[in-house]
mmJSON file of the N, C-alpha and C atoms, coordinates in Angstrom:
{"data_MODEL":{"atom_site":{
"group_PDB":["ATOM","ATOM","ATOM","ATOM","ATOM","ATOM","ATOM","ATOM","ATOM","ATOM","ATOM","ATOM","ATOM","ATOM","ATOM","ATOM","ATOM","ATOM","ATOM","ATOM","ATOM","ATOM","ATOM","ATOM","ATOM","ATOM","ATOM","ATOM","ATOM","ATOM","ATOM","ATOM","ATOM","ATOM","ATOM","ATOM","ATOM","ATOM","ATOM","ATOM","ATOM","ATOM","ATOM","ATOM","ATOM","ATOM","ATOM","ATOM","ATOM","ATOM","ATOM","ATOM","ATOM","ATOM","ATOM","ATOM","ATOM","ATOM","ATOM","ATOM","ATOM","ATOM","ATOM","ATOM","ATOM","ATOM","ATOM","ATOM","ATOM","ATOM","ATOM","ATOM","ATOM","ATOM","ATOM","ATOM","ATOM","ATOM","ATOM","ATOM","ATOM","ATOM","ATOM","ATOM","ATOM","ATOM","ATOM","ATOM","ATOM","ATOM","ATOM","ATOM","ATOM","ATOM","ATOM","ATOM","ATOM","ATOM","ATOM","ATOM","ATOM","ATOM","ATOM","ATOM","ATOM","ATOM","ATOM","ATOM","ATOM","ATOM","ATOM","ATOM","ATOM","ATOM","ATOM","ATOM","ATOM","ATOM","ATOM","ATOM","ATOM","ATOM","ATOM","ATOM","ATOM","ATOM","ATOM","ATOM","ATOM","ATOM","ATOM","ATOM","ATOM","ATOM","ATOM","ATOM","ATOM","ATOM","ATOM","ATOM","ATOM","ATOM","ATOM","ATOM","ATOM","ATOM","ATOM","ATOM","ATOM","ATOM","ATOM","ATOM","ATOM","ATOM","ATOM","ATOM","ATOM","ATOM","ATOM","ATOM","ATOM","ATOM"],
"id":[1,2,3,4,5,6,7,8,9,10,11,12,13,14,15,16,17,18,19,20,21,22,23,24,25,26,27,28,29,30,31,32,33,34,35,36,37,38,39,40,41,42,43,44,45,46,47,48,49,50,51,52,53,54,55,56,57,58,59,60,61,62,63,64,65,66,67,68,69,70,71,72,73,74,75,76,77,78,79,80,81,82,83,84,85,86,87,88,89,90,91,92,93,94,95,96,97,98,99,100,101,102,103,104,105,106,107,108,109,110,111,112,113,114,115,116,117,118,119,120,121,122,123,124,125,126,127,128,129,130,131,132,133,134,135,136,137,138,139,140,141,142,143,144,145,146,147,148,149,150,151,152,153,154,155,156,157,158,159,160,161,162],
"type_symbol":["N","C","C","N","C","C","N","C","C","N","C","C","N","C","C","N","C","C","N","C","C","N","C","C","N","C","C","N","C","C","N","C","C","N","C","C","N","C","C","N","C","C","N","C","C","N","C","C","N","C","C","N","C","C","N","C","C","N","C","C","N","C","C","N","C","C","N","C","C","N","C","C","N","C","C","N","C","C","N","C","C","N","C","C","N","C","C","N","C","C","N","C","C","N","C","C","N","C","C","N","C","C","N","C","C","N","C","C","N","C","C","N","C","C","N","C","C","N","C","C","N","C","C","N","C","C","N","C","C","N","C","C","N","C","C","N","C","C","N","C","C","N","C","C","N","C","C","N","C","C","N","C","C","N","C","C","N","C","C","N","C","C"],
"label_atom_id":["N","CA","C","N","CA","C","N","CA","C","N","CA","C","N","CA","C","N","CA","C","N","CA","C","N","CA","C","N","CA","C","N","CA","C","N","CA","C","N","CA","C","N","CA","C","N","CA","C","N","CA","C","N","CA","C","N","CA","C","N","CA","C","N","CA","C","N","CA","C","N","CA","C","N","CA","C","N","CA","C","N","CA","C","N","CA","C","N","CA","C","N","CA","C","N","CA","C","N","CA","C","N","CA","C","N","CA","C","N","CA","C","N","CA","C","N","CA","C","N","CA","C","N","CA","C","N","CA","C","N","CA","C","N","CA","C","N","CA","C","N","CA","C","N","CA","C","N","CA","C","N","CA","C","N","CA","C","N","CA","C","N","CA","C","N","CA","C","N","CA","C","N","CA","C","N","CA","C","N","CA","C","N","CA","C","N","CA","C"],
"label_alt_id":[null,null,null,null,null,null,null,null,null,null,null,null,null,null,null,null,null,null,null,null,null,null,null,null,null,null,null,null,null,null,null,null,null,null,null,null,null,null,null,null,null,null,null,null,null,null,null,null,null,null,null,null,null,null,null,null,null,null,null,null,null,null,null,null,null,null,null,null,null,null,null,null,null,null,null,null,null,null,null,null,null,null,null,null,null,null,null,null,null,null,null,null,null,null,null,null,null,null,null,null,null,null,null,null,null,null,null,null,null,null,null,null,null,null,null,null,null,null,null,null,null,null,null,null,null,null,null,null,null,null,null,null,null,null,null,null,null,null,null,null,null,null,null,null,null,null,null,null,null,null,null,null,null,null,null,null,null,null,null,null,null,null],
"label_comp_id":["UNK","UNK","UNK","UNK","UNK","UNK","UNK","UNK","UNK","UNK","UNK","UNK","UNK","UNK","UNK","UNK","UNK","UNK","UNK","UNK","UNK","UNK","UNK","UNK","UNK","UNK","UNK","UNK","UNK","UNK","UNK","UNK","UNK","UNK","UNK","UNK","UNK","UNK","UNK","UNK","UNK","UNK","UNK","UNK","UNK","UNK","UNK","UNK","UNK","UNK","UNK","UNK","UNK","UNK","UNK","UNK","UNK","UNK","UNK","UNK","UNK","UNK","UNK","UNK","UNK","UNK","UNK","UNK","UNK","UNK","UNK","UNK","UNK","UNK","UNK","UNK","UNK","UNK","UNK","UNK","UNK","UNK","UNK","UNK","UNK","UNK","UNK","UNK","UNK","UNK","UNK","UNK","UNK","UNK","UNK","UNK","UNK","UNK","UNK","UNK","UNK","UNK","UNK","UNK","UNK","UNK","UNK","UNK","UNK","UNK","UNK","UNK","UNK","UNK","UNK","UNK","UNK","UNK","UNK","UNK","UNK","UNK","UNK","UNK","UNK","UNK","UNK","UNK","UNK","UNK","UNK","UNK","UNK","UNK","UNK","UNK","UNK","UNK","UNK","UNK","UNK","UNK","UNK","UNK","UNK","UNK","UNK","UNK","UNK","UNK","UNK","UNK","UNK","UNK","UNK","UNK","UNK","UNK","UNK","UNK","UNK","UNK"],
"label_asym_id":["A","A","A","A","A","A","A","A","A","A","A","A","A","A","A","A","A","A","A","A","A","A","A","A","A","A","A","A","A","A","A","A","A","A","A","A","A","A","A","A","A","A","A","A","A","A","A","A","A","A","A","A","A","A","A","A","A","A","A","A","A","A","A","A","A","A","A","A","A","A","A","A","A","A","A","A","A","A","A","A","A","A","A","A","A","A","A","A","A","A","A","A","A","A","A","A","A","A","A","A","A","A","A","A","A","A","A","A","A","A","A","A","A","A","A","A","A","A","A","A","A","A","A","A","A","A","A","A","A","A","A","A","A","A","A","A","A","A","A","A","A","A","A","A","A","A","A","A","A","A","A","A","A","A","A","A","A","A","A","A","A","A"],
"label_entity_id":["1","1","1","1","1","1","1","1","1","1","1","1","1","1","1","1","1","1","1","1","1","1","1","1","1","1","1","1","1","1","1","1","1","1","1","1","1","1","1","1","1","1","1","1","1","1","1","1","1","1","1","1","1","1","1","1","1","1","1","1","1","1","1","1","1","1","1","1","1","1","1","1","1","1","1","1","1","1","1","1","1","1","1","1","1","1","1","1","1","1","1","1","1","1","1","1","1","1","1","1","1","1","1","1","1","1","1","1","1","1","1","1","1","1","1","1","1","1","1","1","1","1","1","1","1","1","1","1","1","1","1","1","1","1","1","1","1","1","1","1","1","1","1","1","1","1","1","1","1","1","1","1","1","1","1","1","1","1","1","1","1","1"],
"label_seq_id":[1,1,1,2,2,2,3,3,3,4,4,4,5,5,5,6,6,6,7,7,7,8,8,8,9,9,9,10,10,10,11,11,11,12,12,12,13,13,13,14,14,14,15,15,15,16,16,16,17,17,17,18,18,18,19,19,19,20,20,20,21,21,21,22,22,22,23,23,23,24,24,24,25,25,25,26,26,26,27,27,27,28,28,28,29,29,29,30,30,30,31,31,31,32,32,32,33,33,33,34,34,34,35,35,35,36,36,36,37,37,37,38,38,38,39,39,39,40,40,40,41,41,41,42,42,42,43,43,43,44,44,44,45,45,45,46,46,46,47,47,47,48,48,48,49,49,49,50,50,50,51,51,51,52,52,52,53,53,53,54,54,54],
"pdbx_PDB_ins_code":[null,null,null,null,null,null,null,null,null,null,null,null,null,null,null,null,null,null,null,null,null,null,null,null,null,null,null,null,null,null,null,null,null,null,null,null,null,null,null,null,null,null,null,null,null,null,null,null,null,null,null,null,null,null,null,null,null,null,null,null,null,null,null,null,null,null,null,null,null,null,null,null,null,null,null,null,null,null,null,null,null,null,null,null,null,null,null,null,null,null,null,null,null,null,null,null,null,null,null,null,null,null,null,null,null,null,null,null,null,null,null,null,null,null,null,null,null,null,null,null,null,null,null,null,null,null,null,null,null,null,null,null,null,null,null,null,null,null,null,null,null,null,null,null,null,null,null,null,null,null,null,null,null,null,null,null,null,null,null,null,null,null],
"Cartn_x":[102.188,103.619,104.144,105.219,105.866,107.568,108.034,109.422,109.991,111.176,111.513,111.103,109.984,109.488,110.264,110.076,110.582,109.783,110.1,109.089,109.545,109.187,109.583,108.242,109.516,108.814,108.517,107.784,107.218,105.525,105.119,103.804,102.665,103.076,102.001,102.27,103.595,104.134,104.2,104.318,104.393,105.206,104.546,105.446,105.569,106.62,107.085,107.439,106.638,107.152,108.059,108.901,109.973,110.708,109.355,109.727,109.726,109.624,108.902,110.182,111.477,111.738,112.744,113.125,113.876,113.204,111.622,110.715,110.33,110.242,109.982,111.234,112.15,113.651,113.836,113.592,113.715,112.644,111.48,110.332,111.107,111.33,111.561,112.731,113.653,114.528,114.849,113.358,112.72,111.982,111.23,110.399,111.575,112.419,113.419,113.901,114.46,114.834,114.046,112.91,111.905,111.964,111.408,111.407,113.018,113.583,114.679,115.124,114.715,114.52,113.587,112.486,111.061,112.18,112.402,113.352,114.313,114.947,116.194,115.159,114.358,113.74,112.914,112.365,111.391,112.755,114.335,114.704,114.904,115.231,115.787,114.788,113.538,112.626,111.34,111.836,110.026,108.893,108.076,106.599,106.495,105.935,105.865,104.957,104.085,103.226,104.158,104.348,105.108,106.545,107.088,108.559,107.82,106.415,105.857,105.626,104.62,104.524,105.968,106.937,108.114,108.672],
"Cartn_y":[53.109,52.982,54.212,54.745,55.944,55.441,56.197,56.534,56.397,55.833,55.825,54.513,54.078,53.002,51.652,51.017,50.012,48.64,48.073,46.815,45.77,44.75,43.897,42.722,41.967,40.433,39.313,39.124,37.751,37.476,36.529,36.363,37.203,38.284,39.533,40.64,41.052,41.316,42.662,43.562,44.802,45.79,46.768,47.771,49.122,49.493,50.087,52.127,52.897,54.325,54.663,55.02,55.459,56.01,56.61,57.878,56.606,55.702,54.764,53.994,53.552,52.627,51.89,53.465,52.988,52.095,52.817,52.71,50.995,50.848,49.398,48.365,48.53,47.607,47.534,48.567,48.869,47.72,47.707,47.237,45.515,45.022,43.807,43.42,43.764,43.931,43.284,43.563,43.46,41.998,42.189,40.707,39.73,39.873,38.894,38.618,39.688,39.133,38.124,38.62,37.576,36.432,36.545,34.981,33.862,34.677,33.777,33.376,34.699,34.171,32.907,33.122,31.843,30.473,30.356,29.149,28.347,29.868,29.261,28.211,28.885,28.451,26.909,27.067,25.904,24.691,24.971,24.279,23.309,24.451,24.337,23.152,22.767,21.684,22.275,23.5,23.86,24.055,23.563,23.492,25.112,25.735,26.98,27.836,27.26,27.957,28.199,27.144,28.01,28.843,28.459,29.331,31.069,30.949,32.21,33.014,32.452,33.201,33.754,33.645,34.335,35.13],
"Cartn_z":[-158.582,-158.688,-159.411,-158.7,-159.388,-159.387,-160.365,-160.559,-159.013,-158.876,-157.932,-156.924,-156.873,-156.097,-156.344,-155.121,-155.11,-154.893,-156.24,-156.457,-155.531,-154.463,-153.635,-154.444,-155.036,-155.294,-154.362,-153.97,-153.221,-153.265,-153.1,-153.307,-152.862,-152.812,-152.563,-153.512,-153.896,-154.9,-154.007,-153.574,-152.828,-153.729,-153.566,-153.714,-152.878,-152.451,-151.482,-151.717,-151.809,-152.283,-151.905,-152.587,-152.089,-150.737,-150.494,-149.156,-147.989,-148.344,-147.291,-146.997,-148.118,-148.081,-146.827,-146.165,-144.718,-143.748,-143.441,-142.604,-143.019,-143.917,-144.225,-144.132,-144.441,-144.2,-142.587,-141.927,-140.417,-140.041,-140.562,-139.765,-139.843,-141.415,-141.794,-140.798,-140.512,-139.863,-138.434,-137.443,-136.282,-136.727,-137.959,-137.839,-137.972,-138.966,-139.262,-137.484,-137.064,-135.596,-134.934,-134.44,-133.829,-134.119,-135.467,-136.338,-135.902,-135.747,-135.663,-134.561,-133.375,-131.905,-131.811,-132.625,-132.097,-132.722,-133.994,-134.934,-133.592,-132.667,-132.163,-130.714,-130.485,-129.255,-129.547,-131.16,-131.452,-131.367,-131.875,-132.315,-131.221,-129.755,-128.671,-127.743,-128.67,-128.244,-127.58,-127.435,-127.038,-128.166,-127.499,-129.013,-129.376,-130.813,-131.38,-130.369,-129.483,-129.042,-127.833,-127.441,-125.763,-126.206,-127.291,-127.67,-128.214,-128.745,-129.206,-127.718,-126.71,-125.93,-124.809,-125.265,-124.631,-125.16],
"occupancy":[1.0,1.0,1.0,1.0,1.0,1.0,1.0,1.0,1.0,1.0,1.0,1.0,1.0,1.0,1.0,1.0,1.0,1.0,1.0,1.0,1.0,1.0,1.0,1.0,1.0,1.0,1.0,1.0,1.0,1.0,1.0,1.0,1.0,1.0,1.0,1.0,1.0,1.0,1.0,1.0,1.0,1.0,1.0,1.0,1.0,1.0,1.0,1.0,1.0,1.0,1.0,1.0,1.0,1.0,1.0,1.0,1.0,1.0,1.0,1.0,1.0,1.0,1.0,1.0,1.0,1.0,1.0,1.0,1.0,1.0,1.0,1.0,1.0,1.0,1.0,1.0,1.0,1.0,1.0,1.0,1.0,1.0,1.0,1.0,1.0,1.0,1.0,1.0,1.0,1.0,1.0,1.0,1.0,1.0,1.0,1.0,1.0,1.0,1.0,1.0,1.0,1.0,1.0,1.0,1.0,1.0,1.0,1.0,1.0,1.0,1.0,1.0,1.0,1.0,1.0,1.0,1.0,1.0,1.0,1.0,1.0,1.0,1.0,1.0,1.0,1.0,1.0,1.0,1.0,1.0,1.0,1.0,1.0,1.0,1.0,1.0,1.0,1.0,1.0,1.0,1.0,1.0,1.0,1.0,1.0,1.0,1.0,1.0,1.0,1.0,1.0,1.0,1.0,1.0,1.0,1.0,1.0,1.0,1.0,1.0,1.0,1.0],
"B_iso_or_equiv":[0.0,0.0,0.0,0.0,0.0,0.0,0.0,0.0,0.0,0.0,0.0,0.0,0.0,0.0,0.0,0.0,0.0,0.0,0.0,0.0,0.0,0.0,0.0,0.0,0.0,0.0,0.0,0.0,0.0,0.0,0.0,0.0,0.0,0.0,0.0,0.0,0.0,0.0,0.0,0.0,0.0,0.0,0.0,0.0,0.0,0.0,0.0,0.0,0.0,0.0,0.0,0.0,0.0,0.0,0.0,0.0,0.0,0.0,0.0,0.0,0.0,0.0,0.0,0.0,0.0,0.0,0.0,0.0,0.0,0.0,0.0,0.0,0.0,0.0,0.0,0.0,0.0,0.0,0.0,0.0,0.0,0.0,0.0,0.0,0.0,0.0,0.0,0.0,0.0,0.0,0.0,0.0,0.0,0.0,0.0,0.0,0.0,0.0,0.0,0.0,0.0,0.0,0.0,0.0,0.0,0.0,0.0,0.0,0.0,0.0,0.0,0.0,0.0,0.0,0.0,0.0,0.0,0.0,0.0,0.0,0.0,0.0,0.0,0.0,0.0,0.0,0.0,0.0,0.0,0.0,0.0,0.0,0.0,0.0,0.0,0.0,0.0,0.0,0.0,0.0,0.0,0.0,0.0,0.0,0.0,0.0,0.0,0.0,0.0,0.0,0.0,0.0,0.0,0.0,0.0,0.0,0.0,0.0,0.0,0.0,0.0,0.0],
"pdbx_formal_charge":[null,null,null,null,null,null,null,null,null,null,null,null,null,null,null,null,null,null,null,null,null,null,null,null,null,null,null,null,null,null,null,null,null,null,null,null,null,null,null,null,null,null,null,null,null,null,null,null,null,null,null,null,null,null,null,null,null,null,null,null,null,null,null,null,null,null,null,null,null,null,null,null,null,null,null,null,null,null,null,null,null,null,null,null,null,null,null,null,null,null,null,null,null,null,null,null,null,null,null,null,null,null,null,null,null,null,null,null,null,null,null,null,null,null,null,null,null,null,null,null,null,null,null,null,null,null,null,null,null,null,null,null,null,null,null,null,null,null,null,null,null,null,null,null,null,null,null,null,null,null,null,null,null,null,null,null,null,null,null,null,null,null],
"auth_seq_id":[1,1,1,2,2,2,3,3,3,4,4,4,5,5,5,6,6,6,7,7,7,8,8,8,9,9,9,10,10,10,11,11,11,12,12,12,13,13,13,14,14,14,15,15,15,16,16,16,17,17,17,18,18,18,19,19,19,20,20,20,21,21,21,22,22,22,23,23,23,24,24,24,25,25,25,26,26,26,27,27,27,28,28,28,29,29,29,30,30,30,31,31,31,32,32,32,33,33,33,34,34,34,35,35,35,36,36,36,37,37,37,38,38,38,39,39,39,40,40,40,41,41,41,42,42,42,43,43,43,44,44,44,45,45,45,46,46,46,47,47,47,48,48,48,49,49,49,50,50,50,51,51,51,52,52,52,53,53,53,54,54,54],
"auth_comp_id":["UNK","UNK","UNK","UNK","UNK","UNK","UNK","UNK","UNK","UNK","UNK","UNK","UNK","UNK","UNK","UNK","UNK","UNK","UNK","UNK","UNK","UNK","UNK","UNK","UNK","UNK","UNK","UNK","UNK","UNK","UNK","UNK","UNK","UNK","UNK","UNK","UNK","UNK","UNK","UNK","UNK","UNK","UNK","UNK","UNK","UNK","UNK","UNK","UNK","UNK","UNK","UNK","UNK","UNK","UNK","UNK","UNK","UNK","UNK","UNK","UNK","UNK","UNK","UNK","UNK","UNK","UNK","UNK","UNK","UNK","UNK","UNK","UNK","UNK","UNK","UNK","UNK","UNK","UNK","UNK","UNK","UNK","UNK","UNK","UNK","UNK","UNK","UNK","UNK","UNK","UNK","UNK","UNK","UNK","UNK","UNK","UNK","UNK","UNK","UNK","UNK","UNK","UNK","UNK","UNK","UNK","UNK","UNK","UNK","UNK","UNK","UNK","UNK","UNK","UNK","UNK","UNK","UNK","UNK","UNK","UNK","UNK","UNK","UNK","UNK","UNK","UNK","UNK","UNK","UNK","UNK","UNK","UNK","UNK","UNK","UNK","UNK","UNK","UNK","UNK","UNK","UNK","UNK","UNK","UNK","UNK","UNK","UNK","UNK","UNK","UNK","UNK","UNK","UNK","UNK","UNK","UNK","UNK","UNK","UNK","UNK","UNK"],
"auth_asym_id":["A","A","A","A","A","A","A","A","A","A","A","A","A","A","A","A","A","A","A","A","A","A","A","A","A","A","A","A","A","A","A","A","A","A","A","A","A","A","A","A","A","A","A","A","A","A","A","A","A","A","A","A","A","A","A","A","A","A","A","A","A","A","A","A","A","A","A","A","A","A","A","A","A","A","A","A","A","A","A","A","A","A","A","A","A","A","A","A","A","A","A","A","A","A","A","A","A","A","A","A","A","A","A","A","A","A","A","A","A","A","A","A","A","A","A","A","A","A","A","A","A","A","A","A","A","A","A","A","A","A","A","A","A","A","A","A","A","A","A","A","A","A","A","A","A","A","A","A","A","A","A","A","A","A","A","A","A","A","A","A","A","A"],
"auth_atom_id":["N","CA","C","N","CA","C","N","CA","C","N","CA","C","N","CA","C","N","CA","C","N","CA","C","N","CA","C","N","CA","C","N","CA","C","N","CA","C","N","CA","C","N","CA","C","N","CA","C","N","CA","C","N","CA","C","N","CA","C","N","CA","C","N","CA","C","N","CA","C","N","CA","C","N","CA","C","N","CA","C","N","CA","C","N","CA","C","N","CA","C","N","CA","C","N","CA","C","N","CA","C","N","CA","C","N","CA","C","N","CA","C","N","CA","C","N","CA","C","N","CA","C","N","CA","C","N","CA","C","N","CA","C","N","CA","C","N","CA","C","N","CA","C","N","CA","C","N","CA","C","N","CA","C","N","CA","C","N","CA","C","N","CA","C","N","CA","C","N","CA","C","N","CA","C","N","CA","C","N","CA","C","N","CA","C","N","CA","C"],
"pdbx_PDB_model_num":[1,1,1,1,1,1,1,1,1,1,1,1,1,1,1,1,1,1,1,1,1,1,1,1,1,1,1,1,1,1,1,1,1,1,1,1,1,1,1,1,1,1,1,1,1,1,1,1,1,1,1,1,1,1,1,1,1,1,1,1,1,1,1,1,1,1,1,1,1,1,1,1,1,1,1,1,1,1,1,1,1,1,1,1,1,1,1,1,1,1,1,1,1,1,1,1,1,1,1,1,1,1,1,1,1,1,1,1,1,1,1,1,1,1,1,1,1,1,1,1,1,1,1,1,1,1,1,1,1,1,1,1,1,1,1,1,1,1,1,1,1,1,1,1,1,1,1,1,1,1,1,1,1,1,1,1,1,1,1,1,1,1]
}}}
């Protein structure tokens, strides 16, 4: 950890270098999407496995 870094709390505890920190919000960004595509599809009554493989 250096000056500048950015500590991200959650049960892994991460920390993120600085130079990094676009590249990582970008990535989270995309998972958050998905995740919420699969949520809308599980809700929509299809089981996690068939709402995952689409």
């Amino acid at each position: 950890m250096a000056a500048g870094d950015v500590l991200v709390g959650d049960a892994d505890g991460v920390v993120v270098p600085r130079h990094r920190v676009r590249e990582v919000v970008d990535a989270i960004g995309g998972i958050v999407e998905k995740e919420e595509a699969l949520r809308q599809r599980i809700l929509a009554g299809r089981s996690g496995r068939t709402a995952a493989a689409r």
